[in-house]
C-alpha positions, 0 to 999 in steps of 0.5 A: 500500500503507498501512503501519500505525503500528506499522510506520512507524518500521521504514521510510523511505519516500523519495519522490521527486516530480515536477513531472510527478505522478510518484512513485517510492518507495524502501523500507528498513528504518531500524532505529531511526535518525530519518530527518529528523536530519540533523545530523551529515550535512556535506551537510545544508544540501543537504537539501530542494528546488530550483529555478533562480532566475529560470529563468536557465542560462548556459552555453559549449558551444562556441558562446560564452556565452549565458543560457537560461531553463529554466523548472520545473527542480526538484531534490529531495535527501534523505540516505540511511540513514547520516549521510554520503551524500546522493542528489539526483533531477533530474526536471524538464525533459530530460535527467533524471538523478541525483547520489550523493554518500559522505563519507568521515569519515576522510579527508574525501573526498566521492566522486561518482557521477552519471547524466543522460540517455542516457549522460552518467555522471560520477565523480569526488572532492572534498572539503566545507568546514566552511561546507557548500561542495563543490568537485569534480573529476570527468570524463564520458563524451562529454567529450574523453579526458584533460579533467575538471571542476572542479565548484564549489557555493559557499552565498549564503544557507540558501536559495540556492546557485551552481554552476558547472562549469568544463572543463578540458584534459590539460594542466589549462588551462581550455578555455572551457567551462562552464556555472553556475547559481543555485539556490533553494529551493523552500519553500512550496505556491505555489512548488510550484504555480508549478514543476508548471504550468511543467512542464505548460505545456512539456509542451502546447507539446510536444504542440502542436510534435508534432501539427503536425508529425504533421498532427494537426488534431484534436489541433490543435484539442483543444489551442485553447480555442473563444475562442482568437484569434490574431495571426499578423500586423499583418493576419491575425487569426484568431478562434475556434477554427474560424478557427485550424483553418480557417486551418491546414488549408491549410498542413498539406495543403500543406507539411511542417512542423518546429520548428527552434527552440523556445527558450521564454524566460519563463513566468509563472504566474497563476492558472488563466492562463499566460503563455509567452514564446517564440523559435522557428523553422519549417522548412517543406517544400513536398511538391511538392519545391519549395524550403523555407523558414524562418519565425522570430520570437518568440510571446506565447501566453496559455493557460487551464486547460480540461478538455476538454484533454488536457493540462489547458490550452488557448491562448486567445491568440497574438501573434507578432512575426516576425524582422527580419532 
C-alpha cells in the first residue's frame, strides 16, 4: 500500500527486516511526535542494528564452556511511540524471538518482557545507568523453579556492546551457567550484504542436510553447480556434477542417512563466492538392519551464486578432512 505525503507524518511505519527478505510492518498513528528523536529515550544508544562480532557465542549449558560461531545473527531495535520503551526483533538464525523493554521515569525501573522460540518467555526488572548500561534480573520458563538471571549489557564503544547472562540458584549462588556475547553494529550496505548471504548460505546447507536425508537426488543435484568437484578423500575425487550424483546414488539406495552434527564454524563472504567452514557428523543406517555407523570430520565447501538454484547458490567445491580419532 503507498501512503501519500500528506499522510506520512500521521504514521510510523516500523519495519522490521530480515536477513531472510522478510518484512513485517507495524502501523500507528504518531500524532505529531518525530519518530527518529530519540533523545530523551535512556535506551537510545540501543537504537539501530546488530550483529555478533566475529560470529563468536560462548556459552555453559551444562556441558562446560565452549565458543560457537553463529554466523548472520542480526538484531534490529527501534523505540516505540513514547520516549521510554524500546522493542528489539531477533530474526536471524533459530530460535527467533523478541525483547520489550518500559522505563519507568519515576522510579527508574526498566521492566522486561521477552519471547524466543517455542516457549522460552522471560520477565523480569532492572534498572539503566546514566552511561546507557542495563543490568537485569529476570527468570524463564524451562529454567529450574526458584533460579533467575542476572542479565548484564555493559557499552565498549557507540558501536559495540557485551552481554552476558549469568544463572543463578534459590539460594542466589551462581550455578555455572551462562552464556555472553559481543555485539556490533551493523552500519553500512556491505555489512548488510555480508549478514543476508550468511543467512542464505545456512539456509542451502539446510536444504542440502534435508534432501539427503529425504533421498532427494534431484534436489541433490539442483543444489551442485555442473563444475562442482569434490574431495571426499586423499583418493576419491569426484568431478562434475554427474560424478557427485553418480557417486551418491549408491549410498542413498543403500543406507539411511542423518546429520548428527552440523556445527558450521566460519563463513566468509566474497563476492558472488562463499566460503563455509564446517564440523559435522553422519549417522548412517544400513536398511538391511545391519549395524550403523558414524562418519565425522570437518568440510571446506566453496559455493557460487547460480540461478538455476533454488536457493540462489550452488557448491562448486568440497574438501573434507575426516576425524582422527
Amino acid at each position: 500500500m503507498k501512503i501519500s505525503k500528506a499522510l506520512l507524518p500521521l504514521f510510523l511505519l516500523v519495519a522490521i527486516t530480515n536477513l531472510r527478505a522478510q518484512i513485517e510492518t507495524i502501523t500507528y498513528e504518531l500524532n505529531g511526535r518525530n519518530p527518529d528523536n530519540a533523545a530523551k529515550n535512556p535506551f537510545e544508544k540501543f537504537i539501530g542494528e546488530w550483529t555478533l562480532k566475529n560470529d563468536d557465542w560462548t556459552h555453559n549449558w551444562g556441558n562446560g564452556t565452549e565458543t560457537i560461531k553463529i554466523p548472520g545473527h542480526h538484531t534490529v531495535t527501534k523505540q516505540l511511540n513514547t520516549d521510554n520503551s524500546l522493542l528489539s526483533i531477533i530474526d536471524g538464525p533459530e530460535p527467533n524471538g523478541h525483547i520489550f523493554w518500559s522505563y519507568n521515569p519515576k522510579t527508574g525501573e526498566v521492566g522486561h518482557l521477552s519471547s524466543f522460540g517455542a516457549i522460552r518467555s522471560g520477565a523480569g526488572k532492572g534498572e539503566v545507568s546514566e552511561e546507557g548500561d542495563v543490568e537485569l534480573k529476570l527468570t524463564f520458563e524451562g529454567e529450574p523453579k526458584g533460579t533467575y538471571r542476572i542479565y548484564n549489557y555493559r557499552w565498549v564503544s557507540e558501536d559495540e556492546y557485551h552481554m552476558k547472562s549469568v544463572q543463578f540458584s534459590d539460594n542466589d549462588e551462581p550455578t555455572g551457567l551462562f552464556y555472553e556475547g559481543y555485539f556490533v553494529r551493523v552500519n553500512n550496505k556491505k555489512d548488510l550484504k555480508d549478514n543476508t548471504a550468511k543467512n542464505e548460505i545456512l539456509n542451502h546447507g539446510k536444504a542440502i542436510r534435508e534432501a539427503f536425508g529425504n533421498k532427494d537426488i534431484e534436489k541433490i543435484r539442483s543444489l551442485h553447480h555442473p563444475e562442482v568437484v569434490k574431495a571426499l578423500g586423499y583418493n576419491d575425487l569426484k568431478t562434475g556434477r554427474e560424478d557427485v550424483i553418480n557417486s551418491l546414488i549408491g549410498t542413498l539406495t543403500n543406507f539411511t542417512l542423518e546429520f548428527i552434527e552440523n556445527d558450521v564454524e566460519s563463513i566468509l563472504i566474497q563476492g558472488n563466492m562463499a566460503t563455509e567452514q564446517t564440523r559435522f557428523a553422519i549417522k548412517g543406517t544400513p536398511k538391511d538392519g545391519g549395524e550403523s555407523w558414524v562418519f565425522s570430520g570437518r568440510t571446506v565447501v566453496t559455493y557460487i551464486r547460480y540461478k538455476d538454484s533454488p536457493t540462489g547458490w550452488a557448491t562448486i567445491r568440497e574438501i573434507i578432512q575426516p576425524a582422527t580419532r
